[in-house]
C-alpha positions in Angstrom: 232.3 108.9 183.1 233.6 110.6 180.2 230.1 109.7 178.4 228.4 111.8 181.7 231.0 114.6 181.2 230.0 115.2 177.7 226.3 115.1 178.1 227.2 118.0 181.0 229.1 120.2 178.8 226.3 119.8 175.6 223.5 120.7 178.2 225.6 123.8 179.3 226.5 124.7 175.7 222.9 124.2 174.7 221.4 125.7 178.0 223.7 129.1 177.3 222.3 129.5 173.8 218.7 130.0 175.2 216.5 131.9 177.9 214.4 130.5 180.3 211.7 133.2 181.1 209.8 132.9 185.0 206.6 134.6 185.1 204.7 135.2 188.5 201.4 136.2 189.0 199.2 136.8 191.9 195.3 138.1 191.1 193.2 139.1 193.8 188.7 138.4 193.1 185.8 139.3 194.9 183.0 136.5 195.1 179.1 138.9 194.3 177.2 135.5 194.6 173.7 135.2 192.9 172.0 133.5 195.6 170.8 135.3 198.8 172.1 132.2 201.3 175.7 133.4 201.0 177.4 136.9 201.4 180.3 138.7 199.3 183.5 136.6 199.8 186.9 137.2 198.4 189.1 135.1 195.9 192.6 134.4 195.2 194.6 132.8 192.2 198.1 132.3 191.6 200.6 131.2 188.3 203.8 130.4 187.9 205.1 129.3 184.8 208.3 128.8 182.8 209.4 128.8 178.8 212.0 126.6 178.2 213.6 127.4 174.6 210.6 129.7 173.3 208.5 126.6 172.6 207.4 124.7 175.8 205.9 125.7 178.9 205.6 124.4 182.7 204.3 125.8 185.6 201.8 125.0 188.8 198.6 127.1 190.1 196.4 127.3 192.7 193.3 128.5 193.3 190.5 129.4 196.4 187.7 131.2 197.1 186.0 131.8 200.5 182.3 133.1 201.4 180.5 133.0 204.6 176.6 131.7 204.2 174.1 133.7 206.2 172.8 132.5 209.7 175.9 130.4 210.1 179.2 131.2 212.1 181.3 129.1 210.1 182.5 130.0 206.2 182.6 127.8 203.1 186.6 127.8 201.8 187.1 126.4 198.5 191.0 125.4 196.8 192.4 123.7 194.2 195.6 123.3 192.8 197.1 121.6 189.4 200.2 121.8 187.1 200.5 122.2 183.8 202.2 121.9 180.5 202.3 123.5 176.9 204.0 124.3 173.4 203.6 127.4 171.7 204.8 128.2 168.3 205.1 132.2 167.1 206.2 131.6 163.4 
């Protein structure tokens, strides 16, 4: 138990001598497709991510698009979603 304690109050020390930045971001897209079979469509993308201690990064986004073909009722709806990781280094 006292082992557990210690490793508490180290990650609070060490957590207190750092920032952890949260960045958001939401960007709205318009499809202009090349081909005449399908019409203008809109898009949508969204980020989050977070530094831990100015060197590593974590975050999820997510993706879709959606555009209605010509002559058919019924639109095409595309999505994906992933997560990521990185390290950056600013000398």
């Amino acid at each position: 138990m006292r082992r557990f304690t210690s490793f508490l109050g180290a990650l609070f020390l060490a957590s207190a001598s750092f920032a952890i930045d949260l960045t958001f971001r939401i960007n709205p897209g318009v499809i202009l497709p090349s081909d005449s079979n399908y019409g203008t469509g809109f898009a949508g993308f969204f980020q989050a991510d977070t530094d831990f201690m100015g060197l590593f990064t974590a975050g999820v986004e997510g993706n879709f698009a959606m555009s209605k073909p010509t002559g058919i009722e019924d639109s095409l709806t595309l999505g994906a979603f992933g997560v990521g990781l990185g390290a950056y280094y600013y000398p």
